[in-house]
C-alpha positions as CSV (number, residue, x, y, z in Angstrom):
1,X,-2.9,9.0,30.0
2,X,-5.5,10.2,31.9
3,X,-7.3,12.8,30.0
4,X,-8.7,13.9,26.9
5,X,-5.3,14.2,25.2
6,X,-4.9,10.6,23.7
7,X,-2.5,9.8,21.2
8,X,-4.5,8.5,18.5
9,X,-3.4,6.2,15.3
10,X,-6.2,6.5,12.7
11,X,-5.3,4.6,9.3
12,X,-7.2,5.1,6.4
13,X,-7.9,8.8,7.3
14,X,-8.1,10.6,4.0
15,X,-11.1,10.1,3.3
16,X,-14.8,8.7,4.1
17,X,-15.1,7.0,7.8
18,X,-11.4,7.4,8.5
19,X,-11.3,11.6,7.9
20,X,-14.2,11.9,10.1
21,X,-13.3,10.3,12.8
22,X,-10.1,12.0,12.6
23,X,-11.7,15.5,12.9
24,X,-13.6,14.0,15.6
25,X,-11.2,13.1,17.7
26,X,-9.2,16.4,17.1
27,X,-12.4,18.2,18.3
28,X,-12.8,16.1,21.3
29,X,-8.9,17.4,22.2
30,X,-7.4,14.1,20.9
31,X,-3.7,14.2,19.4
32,X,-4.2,12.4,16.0
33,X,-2.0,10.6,13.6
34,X,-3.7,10.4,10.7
35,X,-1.8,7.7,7.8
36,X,-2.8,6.9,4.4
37,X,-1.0,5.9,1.3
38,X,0.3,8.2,-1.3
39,X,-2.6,8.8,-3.2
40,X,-4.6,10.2,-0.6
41,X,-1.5,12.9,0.0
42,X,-4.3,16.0,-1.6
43,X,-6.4,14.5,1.0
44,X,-4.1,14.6,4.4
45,X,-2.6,17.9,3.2
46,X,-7.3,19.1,3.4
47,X,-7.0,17.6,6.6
48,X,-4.1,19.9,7.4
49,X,-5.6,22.8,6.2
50,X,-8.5,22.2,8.2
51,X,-6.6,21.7,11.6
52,X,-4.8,25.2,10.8
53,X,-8.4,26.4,10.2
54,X,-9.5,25.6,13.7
55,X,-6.3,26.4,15.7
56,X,-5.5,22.4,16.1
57,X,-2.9,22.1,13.5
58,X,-0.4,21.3,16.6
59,X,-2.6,18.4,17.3
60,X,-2.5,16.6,14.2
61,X,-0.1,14.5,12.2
62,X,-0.4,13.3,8.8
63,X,1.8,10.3,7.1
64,X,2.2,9.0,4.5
65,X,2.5,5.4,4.5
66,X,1.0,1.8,3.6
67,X,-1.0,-0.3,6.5
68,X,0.7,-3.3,4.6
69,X,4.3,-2.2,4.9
70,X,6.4,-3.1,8.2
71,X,8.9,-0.3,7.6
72,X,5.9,2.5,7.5
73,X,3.8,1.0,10.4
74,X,6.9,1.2,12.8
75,X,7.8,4.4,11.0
76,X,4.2,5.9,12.0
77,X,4.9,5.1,15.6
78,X,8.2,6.4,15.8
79,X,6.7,9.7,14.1
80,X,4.1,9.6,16.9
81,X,5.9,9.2,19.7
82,X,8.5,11.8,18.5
83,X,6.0,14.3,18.1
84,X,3.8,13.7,21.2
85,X,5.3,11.7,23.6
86,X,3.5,8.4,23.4
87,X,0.6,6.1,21.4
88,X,-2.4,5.5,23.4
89,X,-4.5,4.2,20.7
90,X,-5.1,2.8,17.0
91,X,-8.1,2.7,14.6
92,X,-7.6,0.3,12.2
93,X,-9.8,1.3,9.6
94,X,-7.9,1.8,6.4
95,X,-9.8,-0.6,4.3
96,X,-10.6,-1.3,0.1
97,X,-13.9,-2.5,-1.1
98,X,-15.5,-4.3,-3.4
99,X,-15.4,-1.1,-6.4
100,X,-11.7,-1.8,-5.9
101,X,-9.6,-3.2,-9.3
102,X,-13.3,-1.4,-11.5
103,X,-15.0,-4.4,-9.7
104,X,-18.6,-3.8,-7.6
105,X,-19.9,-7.0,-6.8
106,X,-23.0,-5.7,-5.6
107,X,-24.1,-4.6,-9.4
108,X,-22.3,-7.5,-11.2
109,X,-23.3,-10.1,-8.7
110,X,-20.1,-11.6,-9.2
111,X,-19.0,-15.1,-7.7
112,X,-16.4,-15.8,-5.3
113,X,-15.2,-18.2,-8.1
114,X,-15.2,-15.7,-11.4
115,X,-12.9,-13.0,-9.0
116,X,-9.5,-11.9,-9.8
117,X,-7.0,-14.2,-7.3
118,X,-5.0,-10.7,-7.5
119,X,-7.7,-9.3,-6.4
120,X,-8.6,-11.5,-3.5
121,X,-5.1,-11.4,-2.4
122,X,-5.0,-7.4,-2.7
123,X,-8.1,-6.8,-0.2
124,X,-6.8,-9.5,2.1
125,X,-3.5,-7.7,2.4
126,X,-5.0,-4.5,3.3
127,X,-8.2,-5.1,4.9
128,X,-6.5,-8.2,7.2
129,X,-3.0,-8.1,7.2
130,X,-2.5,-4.5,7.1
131,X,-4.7,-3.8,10.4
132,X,-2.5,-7.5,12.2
133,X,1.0,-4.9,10.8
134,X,-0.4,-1.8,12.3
135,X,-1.0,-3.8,15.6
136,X,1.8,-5.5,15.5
137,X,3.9,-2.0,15.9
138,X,1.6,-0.1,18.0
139,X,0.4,-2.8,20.7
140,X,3.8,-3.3,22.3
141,X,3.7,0.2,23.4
142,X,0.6,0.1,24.9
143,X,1.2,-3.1,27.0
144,X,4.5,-1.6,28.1
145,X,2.6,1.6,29.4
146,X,-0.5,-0.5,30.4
147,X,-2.7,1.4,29.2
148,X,-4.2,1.6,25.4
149,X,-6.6,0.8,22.6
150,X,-7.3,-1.4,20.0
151,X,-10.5,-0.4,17.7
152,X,-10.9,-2.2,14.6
153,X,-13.5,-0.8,12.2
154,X,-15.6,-3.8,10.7
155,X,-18.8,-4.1,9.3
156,X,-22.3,-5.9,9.9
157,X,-22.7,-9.8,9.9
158,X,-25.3,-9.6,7.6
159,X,-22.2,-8.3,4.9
160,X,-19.8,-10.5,6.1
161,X,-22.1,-13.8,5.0
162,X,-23.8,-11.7,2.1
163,X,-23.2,-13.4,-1.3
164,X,-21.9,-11.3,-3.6
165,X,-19.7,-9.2,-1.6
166,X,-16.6,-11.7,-1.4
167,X,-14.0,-11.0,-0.3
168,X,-15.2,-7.9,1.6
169,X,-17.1,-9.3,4.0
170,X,-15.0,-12.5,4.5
171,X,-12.4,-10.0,5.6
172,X,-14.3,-8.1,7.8
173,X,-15.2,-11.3,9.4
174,X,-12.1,-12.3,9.8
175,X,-11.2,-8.5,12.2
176,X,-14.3,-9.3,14.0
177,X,-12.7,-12.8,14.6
178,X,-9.3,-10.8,15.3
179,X,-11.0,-8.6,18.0
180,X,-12.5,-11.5,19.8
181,X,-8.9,-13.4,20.2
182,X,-7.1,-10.2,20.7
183,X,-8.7,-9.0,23.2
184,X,-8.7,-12.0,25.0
185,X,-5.0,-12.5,24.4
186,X,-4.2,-9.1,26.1
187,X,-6.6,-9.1,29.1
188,X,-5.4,-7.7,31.9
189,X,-3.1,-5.8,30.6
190,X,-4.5,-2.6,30.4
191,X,-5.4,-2.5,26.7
192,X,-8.5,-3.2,25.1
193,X,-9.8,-4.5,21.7
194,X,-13.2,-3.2,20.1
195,X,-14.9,-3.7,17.3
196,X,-16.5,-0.7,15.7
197,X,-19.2,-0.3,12.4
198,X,-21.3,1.8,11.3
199,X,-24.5,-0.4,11.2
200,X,-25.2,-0.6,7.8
201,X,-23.6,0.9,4.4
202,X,-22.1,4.3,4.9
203,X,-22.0,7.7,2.7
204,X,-18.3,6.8,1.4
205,X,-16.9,6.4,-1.8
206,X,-16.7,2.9,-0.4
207,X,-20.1,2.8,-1.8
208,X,-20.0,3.8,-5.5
209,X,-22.8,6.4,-6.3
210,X,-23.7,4.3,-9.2
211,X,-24.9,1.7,-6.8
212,X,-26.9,3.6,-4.5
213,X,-27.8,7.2,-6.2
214,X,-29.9,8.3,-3.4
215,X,-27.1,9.0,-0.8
216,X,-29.8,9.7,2.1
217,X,-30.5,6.1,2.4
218,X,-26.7,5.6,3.5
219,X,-25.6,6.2,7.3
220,X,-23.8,9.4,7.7
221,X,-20.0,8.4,8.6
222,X,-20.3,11.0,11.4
223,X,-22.1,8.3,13.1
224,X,-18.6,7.0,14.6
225,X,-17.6,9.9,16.2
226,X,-19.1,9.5,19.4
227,X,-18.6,5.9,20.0
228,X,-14.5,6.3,18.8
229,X,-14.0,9.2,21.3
230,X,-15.9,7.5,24.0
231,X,-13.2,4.3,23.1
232,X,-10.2,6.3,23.1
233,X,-11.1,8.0,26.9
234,X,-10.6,6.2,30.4
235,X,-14.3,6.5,30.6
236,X,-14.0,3.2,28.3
237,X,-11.6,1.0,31.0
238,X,-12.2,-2.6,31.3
239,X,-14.7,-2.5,28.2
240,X,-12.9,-4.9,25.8
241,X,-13.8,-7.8,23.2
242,X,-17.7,-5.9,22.1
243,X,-18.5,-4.8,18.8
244,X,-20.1,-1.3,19.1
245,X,-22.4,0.3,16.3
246,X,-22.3,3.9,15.6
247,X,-25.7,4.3,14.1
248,X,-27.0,2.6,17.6
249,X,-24.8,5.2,19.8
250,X,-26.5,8.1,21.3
251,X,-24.1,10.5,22.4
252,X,-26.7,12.0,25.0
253,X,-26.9,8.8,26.5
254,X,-25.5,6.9,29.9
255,X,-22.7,4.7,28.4
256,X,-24.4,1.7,30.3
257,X,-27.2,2.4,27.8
258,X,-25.1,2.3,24.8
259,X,-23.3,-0.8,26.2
260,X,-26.2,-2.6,26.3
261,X,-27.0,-2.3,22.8
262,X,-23.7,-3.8,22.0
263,X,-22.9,-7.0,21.7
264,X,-19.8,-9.5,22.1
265,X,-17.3,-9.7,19.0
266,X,-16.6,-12.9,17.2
267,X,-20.3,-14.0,18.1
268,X,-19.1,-15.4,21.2
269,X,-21.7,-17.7,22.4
C-alpha cells in the first residue's frame, strides 16, 4: 500500500468519534470498514446512505458485529479482505462510558467501591478486551504484508486518574499501556501502534447532555480527522509508540510540528 487507498478497520463507527472519522477517511480516498454492534444497524445503514450520497458507496463497508466476539472480529477481516483486497489498518475506538448501565459517575460522584461488578466487567470487556480481539485478528495481516497500523483511540491522563470516572479511565489507561508495549513488541516490522484522543471531552453522546448542557464547551469530534488520515498514509512510516491529540493537530501544519506536540505513550520516561 502505497497510496491514499488504505484499507481501514474503524470500530465503533455508528456514531460520535467513530462515524466521523469514518467519513473522514472515506473523504481522504480511504477504503473503510466500518463495525458496530446490532443496535447501531439505523446508524451504519446513515452511514451508507451518505457514502451513496457522495459517490463513495463502493468504498465503504458496514458490519455488523461485537469488538468482544472472536467469531465477528475475524469475520470483519475476512469481509475486508474479500471486498478490497487487504487490511492496512485498524482504529480501535469502539468504546462505552461511564452513562453506560443509567450510570454517570461524573453527576453521582460514584465510588469505585459502590459500582456494579457487572458493570466493571462490561466496560472492561469492551473498552480493553475488545480493542486486544480486534488486534488479535487484524495484526497478523499486517506483519505478514509488513506494512500496517494500529491506532487505538484513548483519552487524557487527567481522565484516566480522575476520581469518579472508574472504570473509564482505568481502561483507557490500560490502551495507553497497550500502545506502549505493542508497539514495542512489533518494531521493525512495518506496523505501527498510536495512541489517539481528542484532548479533552468530546461532543458525543459519550457525554450525556444532562452533564454538560452547553455542547460548545466540548471538542468537536472532527478534531480526529486529520491526525487519523495522516496515521493511516505512508507519510506516517516509522512514527510508532506516541500518543497524538486531535485538538493539538493543525492540519495546515509540517507534520514535524505536530509531532512535536505529541508525546510518548505509556508515559515512557
Amino acid at each position: 500500500m502505497t497510496g491514499s487507498d488504505a484499507v481501514v478497520i474503524v470500530t465503533g463507527a455508528g456514531g460520535g468519534l467513530g462515524s466521523t472519522m469514518t467519513r473522514g477517511l472515506l473523504a481522504a480516498g480511504r477504503r473503510v470498514v466500518a463495525i458496530d454492534i446490532g443496535a447501531a444497524q439505523p446508524a451504519l445503514a446513515a452511514l451508507e446512505a451518505e457514502a451513496v450520497q457522495h459517490g463513495v458507496a463502493e468504498r465503504l463497508l458496514c458490519v455488523v458485529g461485537s469488538v468482544t466476539s472472536e467469531e465477528d472480529a475475524e469475520r470483519a477481516v475476512d469481509a475486508a479482505r474479500e471486498r478490497f483486497g487487504a487490511v492496512h489498518a485498524l482504529v480501535n475506538n469502539a468504546g462505552i462510558g461511564m452513562s453506560a448501565h443509567s450510570l454517570d459517575a461524573q453527576d453521582a460522584k460514584l465510588r469505585f467501591y459502590e459500582l456494579p461488578t457487572a458493570f466493571w466487567q462490561s466496560l472492561f470487556e469492551t473498552n480493553v478486551n475488545g480493542s486486544f480481539v480486534m488486534a488479535r485478528a487484524v495484526v497478523p495481516h499486517l506483519v505478514a504484508q509488513g506494512w500496517g497500523r494500529l491506532i487505538n483511540v484513548t483519552t487524557g491522563s487527567f481522565t484516566m486518574v480522575r476520581p469518579g470516572f472508574t472504570p473509564y479511565g482505568p481502561a483507557k489507561a490500560a490502551m495507553e499501556a497497550a500502545t506502549a508495549a505493542w508497539s514495542g513488541e512489533l518494531e521493525g516490522t512495518g506496523v505501527t501502534v498510536n495512541a489517539l484522543l481528542p484532548g479533552g471531552a468530546a461532543d458525543t453522546p459519550m457525554v450525556p447532555h444532562a452533564s454538560v448542557a452547553d455542547r460548545t464547551k466540548l471538542i468537536p469530534p472532527s478534531v480526529m480527522v486529520a491526525p487519523v488520515v495522516w496515521l493511516t498514509s505512508p507519510a506516517s512510516d516509522g512514527v510508532t509508540g506516541k500518543r497524538l491529540i486531535g485538538n493539538d493537530w493543525d492540519p495546515a501544519a509540517d507534520a514535524d510540528v505536530n509531532l512535536a506536540k505529541s508525546a510518548l505513550a505509556g508515559w515512557k520516561r
